[in-house]
C-alpha positions, -999 to 999 in steps of 0.1 A, spaced: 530 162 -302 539 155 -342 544 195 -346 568 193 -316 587 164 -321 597 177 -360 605 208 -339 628 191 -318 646 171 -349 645 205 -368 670 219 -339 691 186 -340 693 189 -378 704 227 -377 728 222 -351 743 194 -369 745 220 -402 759 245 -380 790 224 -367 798 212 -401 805 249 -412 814 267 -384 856 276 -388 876 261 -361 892 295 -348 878 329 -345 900 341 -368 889 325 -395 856 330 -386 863 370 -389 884 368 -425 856 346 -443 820 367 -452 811 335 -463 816 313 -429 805 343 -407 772 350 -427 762 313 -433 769 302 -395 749 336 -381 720 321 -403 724 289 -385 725 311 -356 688 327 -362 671 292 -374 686 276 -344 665 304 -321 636 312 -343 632 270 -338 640 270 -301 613 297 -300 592 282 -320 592 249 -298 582 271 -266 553 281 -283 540 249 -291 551 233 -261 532 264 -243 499 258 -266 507 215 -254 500 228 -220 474 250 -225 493 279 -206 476 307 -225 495 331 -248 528 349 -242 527 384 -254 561 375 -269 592 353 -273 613 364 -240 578 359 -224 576 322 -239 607 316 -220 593 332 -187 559 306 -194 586 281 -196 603 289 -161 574 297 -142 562 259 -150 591 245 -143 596 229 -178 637 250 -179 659 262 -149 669 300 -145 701 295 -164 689 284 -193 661 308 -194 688 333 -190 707 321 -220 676 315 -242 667 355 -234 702 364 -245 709 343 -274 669 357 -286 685 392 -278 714 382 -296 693 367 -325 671 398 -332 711 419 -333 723 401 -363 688 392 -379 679 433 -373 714 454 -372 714 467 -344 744 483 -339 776 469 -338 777 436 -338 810 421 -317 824 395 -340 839 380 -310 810 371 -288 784 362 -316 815 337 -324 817 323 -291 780 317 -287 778 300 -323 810 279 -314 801 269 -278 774 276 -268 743 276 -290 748 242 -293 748 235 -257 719 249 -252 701 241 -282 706 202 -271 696 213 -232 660 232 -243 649 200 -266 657 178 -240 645 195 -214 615 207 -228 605 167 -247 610 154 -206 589 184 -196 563 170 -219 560 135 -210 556 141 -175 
């Protein structure tokens, strides 16, 4: 439960990096390199630790394997330990994740904005939570 836990804060902490950089408009998101390449790092710790914490939390349970990371977050929703919705959005902003980490393709400026403003942060906040009560059920 240690390995978890410094998981959990790990999230806390990155979020907390991420909205003391991230610009206040999308504008200014798009005309600084800087801003936008510092907060889609944020962006890909922020996943890579939500993923991370849905493998340990998996391995907690003893719910086998998943084959992969979207599978973590099926393990995850079969159990009951996160709703559809945010299953959904942790499958998108993993999607979303391996985009920017990998180039693939274009990558709309305006979207990966909105996730890193609004919702990343959300949902970041949500999975911890969600997954810490799972745990001390």
């Amino acid at each position: 439960m240690i390995r978890i836990k410094d998981k959990v804060n790990e999230i806390h902490r990155y979020l907390e990096e991420l909205g003391s950089i991230i610009p206040s408009t999308f504008e200014e998101y798009k005309s600084s390199i800087e801003k936008k390449a510092a907060c889609e790092r944020y962006f890909e710790k922020i996943v890579e630790a939500m993923t991370d914490l849905a493998f340990l939390a998996i391995k907690e349970r003893k719910l086998g394997i998943p084959e992969d990371d979207i599978d973590a977050f099926k393990i995850l929703l079969e159990n009951k330990a996160i709703d559809n919705d945010l299953a959904a959005k942790l499958k998108n902003a993993k999607g979303m994740r391996n985009i920017i980490s990998h180039q693939y393709g274009k990558i709309d400026d305006e979207i990966v904005f909105e996730s890193i403003a609004e919702e990343i942060a959300r949902d970041g906040k949500k999975f911890a939570k969600e997954i810490e009560n799972w745990l001390n059920k």
